[in-house]
N, C-alpha and C positions, 0 to 999 in steps of 0.2 A: 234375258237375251244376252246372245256373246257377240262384241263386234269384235275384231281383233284385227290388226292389219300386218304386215306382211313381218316385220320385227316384233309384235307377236304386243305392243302395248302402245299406246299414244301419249304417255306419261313424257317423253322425249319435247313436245311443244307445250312450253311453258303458261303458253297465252291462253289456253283452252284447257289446259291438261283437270283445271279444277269443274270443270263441268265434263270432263271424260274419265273421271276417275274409275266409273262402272262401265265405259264405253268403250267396246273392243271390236275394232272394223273384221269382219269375216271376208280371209282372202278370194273366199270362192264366189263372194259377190260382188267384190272388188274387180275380180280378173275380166268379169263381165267385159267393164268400162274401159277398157285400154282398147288402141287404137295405131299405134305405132309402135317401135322397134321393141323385141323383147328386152326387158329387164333380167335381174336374176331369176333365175327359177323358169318356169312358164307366166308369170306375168306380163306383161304389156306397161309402157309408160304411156300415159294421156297425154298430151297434146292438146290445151285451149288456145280458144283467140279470141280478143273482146274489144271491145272500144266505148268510147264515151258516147251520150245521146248526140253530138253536135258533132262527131266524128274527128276533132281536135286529137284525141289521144288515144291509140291500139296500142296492142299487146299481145304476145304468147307467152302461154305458159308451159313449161315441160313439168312433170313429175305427178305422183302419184295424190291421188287426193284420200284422208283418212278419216274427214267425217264432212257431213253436209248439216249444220244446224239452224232452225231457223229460231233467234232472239227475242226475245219477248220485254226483255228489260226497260227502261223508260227510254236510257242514255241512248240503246236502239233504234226506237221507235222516233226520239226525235231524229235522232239522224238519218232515218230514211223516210218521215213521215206518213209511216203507215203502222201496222198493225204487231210487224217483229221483221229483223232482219231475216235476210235469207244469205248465208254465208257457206262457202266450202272452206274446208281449212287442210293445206297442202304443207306438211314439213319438209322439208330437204327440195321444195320443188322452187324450180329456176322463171325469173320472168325476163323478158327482153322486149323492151320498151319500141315498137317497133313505130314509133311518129308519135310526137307531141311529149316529149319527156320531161319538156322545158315547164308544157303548162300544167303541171302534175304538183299538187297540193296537199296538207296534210295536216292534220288537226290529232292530240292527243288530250283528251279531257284531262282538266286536271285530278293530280289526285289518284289516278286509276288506268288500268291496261286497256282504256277505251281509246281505241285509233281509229283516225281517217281517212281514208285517201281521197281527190276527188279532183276532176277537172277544175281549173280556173275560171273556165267560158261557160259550161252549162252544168257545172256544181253536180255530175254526174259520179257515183261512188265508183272508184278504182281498187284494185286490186292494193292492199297495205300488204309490203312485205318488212319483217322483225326478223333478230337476229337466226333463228333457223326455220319458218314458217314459215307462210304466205297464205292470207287471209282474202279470198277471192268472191265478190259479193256478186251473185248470182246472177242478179240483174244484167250487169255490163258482160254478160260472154255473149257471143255469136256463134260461137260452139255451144250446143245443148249439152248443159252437164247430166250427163245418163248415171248418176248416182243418186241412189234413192235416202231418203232423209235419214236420218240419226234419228234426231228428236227435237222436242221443243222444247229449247232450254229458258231459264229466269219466267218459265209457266206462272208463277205465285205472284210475278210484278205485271203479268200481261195487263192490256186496258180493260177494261169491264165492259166494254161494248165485242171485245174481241168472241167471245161464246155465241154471240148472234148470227157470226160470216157463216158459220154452213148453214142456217136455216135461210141465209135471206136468196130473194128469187133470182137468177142465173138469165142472162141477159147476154147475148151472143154477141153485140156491138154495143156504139152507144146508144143510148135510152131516148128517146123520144122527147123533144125539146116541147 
């Protein structure tokens, strides 16, 4: 597969660049997802808006988004306790902390390019922006990200129960007490 984004490689964000080494976002699936003013070319820039569970801390985001990965790794999985992150990862894109900037939080594992952002009040994951990226964790938008996934990266470290989720049975709300 070729993904390729609009500068034509993603090698440019340092933080991911080692799990997009073979990953090249395709303009013409990208142009899809824009929603606001034109960019260069005939592209569109996206425009998100998110906030935390307890509504303490919003946000917009301006700029293009160049992969959607969702994490499999352990450092992952604790930190969103579940099964893999679900992150977009936005270079050159702008965020504007629009309430609660004050209760805005941040955690870097030691050792390693593992970051966190996350409300203070309901420990909900926020948006980490690094020197030219912005690492945008799915979860917290209220804008539906209409970008379809990349891939499932750190696959080799996933948990061993994780191969079960698509066979198990599908349950429209919650489960019967």
């Amino acid at each position: 597969m070729d993904y390729t984004n609009r500068r034509g490689s993603l090698s440019a964000a340092p933080f991911f660049a080692p799990h997009t080494a073979r990953l090249r976002l395709d303009p013409s699936t990208t142009a899809r997802h824009r929603t606001s003013a034109p960019a260069k070319g005939d592209l569109m820039t996206q425009i998100y808006t998110g906030s935390c569970l307890c509504g303490t801390i919003a946000f917009e985001i301006t700029g293009d988004v160049a992969a959607f990965f969702l994490c499999h790794c352990s450092r992952c999985r604790k930190g969103t306790g579940s099964a893999h992150a679900a992150n977009l990862f936005a270079p050159g894109a702008s965020v504007r902390w629009t309430q609660g900037k004050t209760e805005l939080r941040h955690y870097q594992h030691h050792g390693s390019r593992h970051h966190r952002s996350f409300c203070a009040t309901c420990a909900s994951p926020m948006p980490y922006v690094g020197n030219d990226h912005i690492v945008i964790p799915a979860g917290c938008l209220d804008t539906a990200p209409d970008v379809p996934i990349n891939a499932g990266i750190c696959w080799s470290d996933r948990a061993t129960w994780v191969d079960g989720i698509a066979a198990a049975p599908k349950i429209a709300g919650l489960p019967d007490a």
